[in-house]
C-alpha positions as a printed NumPy array, in Angstrom:
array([[ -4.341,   0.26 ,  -0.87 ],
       [ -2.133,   0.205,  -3.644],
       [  0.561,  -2.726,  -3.866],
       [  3.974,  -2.55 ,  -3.717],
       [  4.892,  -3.233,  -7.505],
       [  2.991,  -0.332,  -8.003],
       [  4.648,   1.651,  -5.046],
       [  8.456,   0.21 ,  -6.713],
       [  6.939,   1.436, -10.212],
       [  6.126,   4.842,  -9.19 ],
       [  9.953,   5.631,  -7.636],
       [ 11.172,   4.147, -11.357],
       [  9.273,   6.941, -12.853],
       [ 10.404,   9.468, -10.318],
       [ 13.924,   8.054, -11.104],
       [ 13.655,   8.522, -15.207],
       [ 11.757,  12.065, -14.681],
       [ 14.715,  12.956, -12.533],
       [ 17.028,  11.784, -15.393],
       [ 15.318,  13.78 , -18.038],
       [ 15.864,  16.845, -15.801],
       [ 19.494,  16.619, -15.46 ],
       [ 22.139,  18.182, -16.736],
       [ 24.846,  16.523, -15.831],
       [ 25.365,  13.119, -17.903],
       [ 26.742,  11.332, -14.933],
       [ 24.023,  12.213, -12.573],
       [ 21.551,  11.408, -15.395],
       [ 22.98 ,   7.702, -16.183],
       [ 22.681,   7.444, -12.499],
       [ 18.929,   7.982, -11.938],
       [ 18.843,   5.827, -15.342],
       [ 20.154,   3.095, -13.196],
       [ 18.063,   3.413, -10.318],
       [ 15.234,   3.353, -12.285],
       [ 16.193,   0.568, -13.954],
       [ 16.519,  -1.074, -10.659],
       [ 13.335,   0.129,  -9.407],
       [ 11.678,  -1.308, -12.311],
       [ 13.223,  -4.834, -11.611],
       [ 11.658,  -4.523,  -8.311],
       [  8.487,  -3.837,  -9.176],
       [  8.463,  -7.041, -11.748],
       [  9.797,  -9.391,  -8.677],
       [  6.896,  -7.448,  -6.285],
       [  4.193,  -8.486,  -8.857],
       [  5.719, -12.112,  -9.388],
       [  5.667, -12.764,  -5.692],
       [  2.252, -11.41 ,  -5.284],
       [  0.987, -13.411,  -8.457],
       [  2.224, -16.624,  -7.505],
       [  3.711, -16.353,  -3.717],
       [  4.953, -20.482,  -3.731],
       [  6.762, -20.041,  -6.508],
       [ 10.849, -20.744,  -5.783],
       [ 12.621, -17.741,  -5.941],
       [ 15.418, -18.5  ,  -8.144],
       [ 11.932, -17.911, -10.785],
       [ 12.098, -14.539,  -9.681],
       [ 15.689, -13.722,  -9.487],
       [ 15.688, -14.45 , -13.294],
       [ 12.952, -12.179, -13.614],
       [ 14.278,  -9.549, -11.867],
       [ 17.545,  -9.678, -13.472],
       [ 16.379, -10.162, -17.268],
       [ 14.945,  -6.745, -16.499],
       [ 18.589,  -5.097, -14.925],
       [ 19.644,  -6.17 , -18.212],
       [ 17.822,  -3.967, -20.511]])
């Protein structure tokens, strides 16, 4: 069974593939996004299943250092 950071990591490279495919430059900063956010996802996902206890606020700044770049 794979995990879910790998599930989250899969629809970010959907996401960018989709980018590269489109045409349109607003449609393609779009899917940029999304996998962007994707990706962020799948860093929390492997931080929670790394260290579960660990306070959230650890894994908001995680996330979010990633939504960044």
């Amino acid at each position: 069974m794979c995990s879910w950071a790998n599930f989250y990591r899969r629809l970010a490279n959907e996401a960018r593939e989709r980018a590269a495919r489109a045409s349109n430059v607003s449609i393609k900063d779009k899917f940029e996004a999304v996998a962007k956010e994707w990706s962020a996802l799948a860093v929390w996902a492997e931080l929670k299943r790394s260290s579960p206890s660990t306070a959230t606020e650890v894994d908001t700044r995680e996330a979010n250092r990633t939504w960044a770049s």
